[in-house]
C-alpha positions as CSV (number, residue, x, y, z in Angstrom):
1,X,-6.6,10.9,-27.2
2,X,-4.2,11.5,-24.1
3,X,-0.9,11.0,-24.4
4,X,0.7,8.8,-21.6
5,X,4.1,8.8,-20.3
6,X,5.8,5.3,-21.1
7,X,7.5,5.2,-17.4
8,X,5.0,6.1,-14.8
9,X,2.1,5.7,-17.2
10,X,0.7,8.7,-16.0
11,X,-0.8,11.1,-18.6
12,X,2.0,13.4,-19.9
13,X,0.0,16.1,-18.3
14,X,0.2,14.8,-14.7
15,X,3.6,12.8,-15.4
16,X,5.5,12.3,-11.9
17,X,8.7,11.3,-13.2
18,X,10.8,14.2,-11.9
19,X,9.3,13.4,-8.5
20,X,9.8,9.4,-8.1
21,X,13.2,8.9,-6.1
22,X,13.8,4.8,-5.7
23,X,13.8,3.5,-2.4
24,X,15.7,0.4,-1.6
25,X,14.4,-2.0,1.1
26,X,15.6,-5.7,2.2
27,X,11.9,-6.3,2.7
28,X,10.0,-7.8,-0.1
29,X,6.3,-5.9,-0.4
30,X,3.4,-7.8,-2.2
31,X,0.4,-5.6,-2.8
32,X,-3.0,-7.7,-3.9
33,X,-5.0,-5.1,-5.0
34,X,-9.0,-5.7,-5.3
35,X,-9.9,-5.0,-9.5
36,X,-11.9,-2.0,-8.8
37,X,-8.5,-0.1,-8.0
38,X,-6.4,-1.8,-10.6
39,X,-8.4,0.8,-12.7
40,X,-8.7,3.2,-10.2
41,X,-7.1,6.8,-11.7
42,X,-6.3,8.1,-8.1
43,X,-4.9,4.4,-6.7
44,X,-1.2,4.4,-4.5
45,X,-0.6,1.0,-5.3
46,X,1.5,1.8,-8.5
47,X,3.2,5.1,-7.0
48,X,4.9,2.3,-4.2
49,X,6.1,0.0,-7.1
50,X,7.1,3.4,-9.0
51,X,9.6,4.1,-5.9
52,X,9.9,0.6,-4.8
53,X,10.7,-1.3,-8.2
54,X,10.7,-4.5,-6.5
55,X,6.8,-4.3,-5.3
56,X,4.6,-6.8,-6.5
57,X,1.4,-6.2,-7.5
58,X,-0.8,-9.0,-8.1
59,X,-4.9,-8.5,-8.5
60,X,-6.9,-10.5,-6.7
61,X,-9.1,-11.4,-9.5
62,X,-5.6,-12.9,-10.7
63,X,-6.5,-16.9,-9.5
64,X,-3.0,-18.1,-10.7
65,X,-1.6,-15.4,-9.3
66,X,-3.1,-15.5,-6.3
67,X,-2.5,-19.7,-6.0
68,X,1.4,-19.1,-6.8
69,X,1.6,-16.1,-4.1
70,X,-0.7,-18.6,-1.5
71,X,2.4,-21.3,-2.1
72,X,5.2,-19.2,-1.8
73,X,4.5,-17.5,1.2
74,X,6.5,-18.6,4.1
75,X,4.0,-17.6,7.0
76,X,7.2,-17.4,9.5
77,X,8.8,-14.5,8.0
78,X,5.6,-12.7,5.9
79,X,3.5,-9.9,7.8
80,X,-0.1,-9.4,6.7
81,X,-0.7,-5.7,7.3
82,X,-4.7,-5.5,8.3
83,X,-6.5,-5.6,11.5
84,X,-7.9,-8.0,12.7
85,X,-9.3,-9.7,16.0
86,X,-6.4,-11.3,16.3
87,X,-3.8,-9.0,14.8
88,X,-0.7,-7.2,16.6
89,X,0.8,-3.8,17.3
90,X,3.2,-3.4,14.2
91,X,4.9,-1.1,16.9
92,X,5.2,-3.7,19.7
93,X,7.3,-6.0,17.4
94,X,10.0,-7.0,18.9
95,X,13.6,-6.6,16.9
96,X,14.1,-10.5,17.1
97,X,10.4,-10.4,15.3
98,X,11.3,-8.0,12.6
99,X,14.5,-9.3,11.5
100,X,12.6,-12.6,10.9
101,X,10.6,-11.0,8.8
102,X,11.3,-10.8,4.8
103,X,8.3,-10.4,3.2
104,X,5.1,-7.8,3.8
105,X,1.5,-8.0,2.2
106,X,-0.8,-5.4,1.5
107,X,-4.2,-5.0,0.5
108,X,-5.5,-2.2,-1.9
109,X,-8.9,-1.4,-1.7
110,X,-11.3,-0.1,0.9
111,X,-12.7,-1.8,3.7
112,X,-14.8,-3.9,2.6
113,X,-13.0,-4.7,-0.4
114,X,-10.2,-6.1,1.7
115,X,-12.3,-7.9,3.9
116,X,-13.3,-9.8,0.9
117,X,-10.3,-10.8,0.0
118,X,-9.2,-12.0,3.1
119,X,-12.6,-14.2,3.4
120,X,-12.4,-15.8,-0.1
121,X,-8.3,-16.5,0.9
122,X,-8.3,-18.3,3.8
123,X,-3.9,-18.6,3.3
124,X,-4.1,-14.9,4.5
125,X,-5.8,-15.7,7.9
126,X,-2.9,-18.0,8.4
127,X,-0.5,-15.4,8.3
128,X,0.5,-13.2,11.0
129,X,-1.7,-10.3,11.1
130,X,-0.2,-6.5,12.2
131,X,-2.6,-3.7,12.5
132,X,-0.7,0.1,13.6
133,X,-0.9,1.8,17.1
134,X,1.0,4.8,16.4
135,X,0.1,5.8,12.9
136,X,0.3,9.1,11.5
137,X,-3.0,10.9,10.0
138,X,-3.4,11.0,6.5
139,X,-2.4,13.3,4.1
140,X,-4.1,11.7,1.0
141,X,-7.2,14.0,0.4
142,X,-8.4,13.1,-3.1
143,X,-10.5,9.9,-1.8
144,X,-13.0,9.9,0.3
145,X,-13.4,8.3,3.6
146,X,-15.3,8.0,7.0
147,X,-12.8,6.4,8.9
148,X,-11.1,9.0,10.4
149,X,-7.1,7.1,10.6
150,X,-7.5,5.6,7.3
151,X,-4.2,5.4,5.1
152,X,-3.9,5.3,1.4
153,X,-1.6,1.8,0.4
154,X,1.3,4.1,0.0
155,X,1.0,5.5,3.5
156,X,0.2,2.3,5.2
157,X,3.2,0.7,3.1
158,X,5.4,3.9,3.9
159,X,4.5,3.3,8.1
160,X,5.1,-0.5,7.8
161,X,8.8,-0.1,6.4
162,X,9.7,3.0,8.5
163,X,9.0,0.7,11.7
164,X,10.5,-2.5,10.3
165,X,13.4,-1.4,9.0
166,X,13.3,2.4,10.8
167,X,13.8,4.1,7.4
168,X,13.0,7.8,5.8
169,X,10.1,6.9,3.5
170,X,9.5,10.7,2.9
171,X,10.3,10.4,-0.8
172,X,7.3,7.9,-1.0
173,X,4.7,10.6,1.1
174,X,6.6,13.3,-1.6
175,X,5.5,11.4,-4.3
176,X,1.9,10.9,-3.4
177,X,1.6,15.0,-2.7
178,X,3.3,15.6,-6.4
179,X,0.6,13.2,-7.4
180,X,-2.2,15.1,-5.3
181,X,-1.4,18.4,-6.6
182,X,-1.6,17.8,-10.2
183,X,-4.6,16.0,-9.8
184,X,-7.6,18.2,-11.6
185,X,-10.7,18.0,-9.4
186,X,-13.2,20.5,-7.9
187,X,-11.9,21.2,-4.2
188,X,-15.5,20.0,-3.0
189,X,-14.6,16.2,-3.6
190,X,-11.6,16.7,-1.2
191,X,-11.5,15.5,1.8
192,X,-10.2,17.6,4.7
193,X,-6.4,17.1,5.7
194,X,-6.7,15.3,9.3
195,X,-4.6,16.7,11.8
């Protein structure tokens, strides 16, 4: 049986703890993460909240949960971060916009997953929806994807604060590489690094 470490809850094998720096942020961030990636070995989600303490994680499977998140969210200062129709440049915010805004929401899973989530909770349509312009290429290469400017949750969260609040996140990308490079898996199911 593996051993785990208690603080990241990574096997003691893989632990990151000598890699997690703590980031502090005015911004509250809310992941809802679909239940496939709640048990997901290779999912961000955690390494935010392990840099982040603050993040919330709630599963979307979570219906109480999920009700308490739908009536505590003030839609005037709470960004949804997916694209949509009718979602904005995160980048063409203007600085009167962003310092109304307190709270950020994420969604962990893929595509489709999120799209889900967003159709069976109609509260998150009502929010106001930001989708990036400008974003970086990915350097997560242990999941697979066909998109080509597809971000892990850690990225995408990293590129939302950096433009909100204009901070170094670089201790967040650090600690999904640390995670990336103790991960044990044959170089044929990585993906290449986009440039």
């Amino acid at each position: 049986m593996r051993e785990f470490c208690p603080h990241c809850h990574y096997p003691k094998k893989t632990c990151l703890c000598e890699h997690i720096r703590i980031i502090q942020t005015a911004l509250q961030v809310i992941i809802i993460q679909h239940p496939k990636e709640a048990t997901h070995a290779k999912n961000t989600a955690k390494l935010v909240a392990l840099s982040i303490p603050s993040t919330r994680i709630i599963h979307a499977n979570d219906s109480q949960a999920m009700h308490a998140l739908a009536t505590s969210c003030d839609a005037a200062s709470t960004l949804l971060v997916y694209p949509s129709g009718t979602s904005q440049s995160i980048e063409a915010l203007s600085k009167g916009d962003r310092k109304e805004i307190s709270t950020i929401v994420l969604i962990d899973g893929s595509w489709k997953q999120a799209f889900g989530i967003v159709k069976q909770n109609p509260w998150l349509q009502a929010l106001r929806a930001v989708h990036f312009s400008n974003a970086p290429y990915s350097d997560y290469v242990i999941r697979h994807t066909s998109l080509a400017h597809a971000l892990s949750t850690l990225e995408a969260t990293a590129y939302s604060l950096s433009v909100l609040e204009q901070k170094d996140l670089s201790a967040l990308h650090a600690l999904q590489q640390a995670m990336q490079s103790k991960w044990q898996a044959p170089k044929a199911h990585l993906r290449e690094p986009q440039k």
